[in-house]
C-alpha positions as CSV (number, residue, x, y, z in Angstrom):
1,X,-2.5,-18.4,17.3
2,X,-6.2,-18.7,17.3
3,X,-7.0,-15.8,18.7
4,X,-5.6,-14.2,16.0
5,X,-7.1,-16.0,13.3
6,X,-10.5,-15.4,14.9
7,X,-10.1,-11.8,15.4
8,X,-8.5,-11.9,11.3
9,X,-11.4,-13.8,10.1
10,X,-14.2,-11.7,12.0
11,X,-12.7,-9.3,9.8
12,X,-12.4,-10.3,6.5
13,X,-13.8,-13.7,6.3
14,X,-17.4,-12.7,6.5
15,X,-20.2,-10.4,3.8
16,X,-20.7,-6.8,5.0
17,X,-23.3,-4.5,4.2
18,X,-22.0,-0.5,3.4
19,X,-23.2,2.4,2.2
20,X,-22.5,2.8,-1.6
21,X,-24.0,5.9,-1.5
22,X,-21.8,7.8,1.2
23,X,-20.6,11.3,1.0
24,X,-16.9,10.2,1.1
25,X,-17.3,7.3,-1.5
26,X,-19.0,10.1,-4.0
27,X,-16.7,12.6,-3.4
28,X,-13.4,10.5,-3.7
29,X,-15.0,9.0,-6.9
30,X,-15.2,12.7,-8.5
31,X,-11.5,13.4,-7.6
32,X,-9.9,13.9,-10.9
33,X,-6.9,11.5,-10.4
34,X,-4.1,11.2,-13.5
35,X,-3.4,7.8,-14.3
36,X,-0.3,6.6,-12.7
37,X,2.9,5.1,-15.5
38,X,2.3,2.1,-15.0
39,X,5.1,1.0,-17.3
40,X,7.9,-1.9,-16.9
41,X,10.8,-1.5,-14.3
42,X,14.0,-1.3,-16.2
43,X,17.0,-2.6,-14.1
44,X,19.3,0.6,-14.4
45,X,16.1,2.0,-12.7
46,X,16.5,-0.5,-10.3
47,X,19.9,-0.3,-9.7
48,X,20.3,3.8,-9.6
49,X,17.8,3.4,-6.6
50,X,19.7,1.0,-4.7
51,X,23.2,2.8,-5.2
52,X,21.7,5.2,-3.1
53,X,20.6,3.1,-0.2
54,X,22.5,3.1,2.6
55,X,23.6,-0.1,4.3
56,X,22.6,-1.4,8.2
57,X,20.6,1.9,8.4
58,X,18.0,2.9,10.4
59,X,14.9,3.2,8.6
60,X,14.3,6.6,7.5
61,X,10.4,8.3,7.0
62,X,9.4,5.5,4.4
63,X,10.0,3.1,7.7
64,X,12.1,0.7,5.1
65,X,15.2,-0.9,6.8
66,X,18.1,-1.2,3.9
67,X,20.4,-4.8,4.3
């Protein structure tokens, strides 16, 4: 157990320095995204999706097992 919270704090627990100038940051930045419907989850939105989920199946290319 403490190996893994040292190897999870080395990671996130401490300041780093980057680049906020890099070519990938800058070019991602100018990507025109469209802003994603962020609107409220209705239930029969809810529930279409799950009448199509299949029961005790293997997980499919999302990698999500259905119970």
């Amino acid at each position: 157990m403490g190996e893994v919270v040292s190897y999870w704090k080395s990671l996130w627990g401490e300041n780093a320095q980057y680049n906020k100038r890099a070519e990938w940051i800058r070019r991602e930045e100018s990507r025109k995204m469209g802003n994603m419907d962020c609107g409220p989850i209705q239930i029969k939105e809810i529930t279409a999706f799950l009448s199509k989920a299949h029961n005790w199946k293997s997980p499919g290319s999302d990698q999500t097992q259905n119970y």
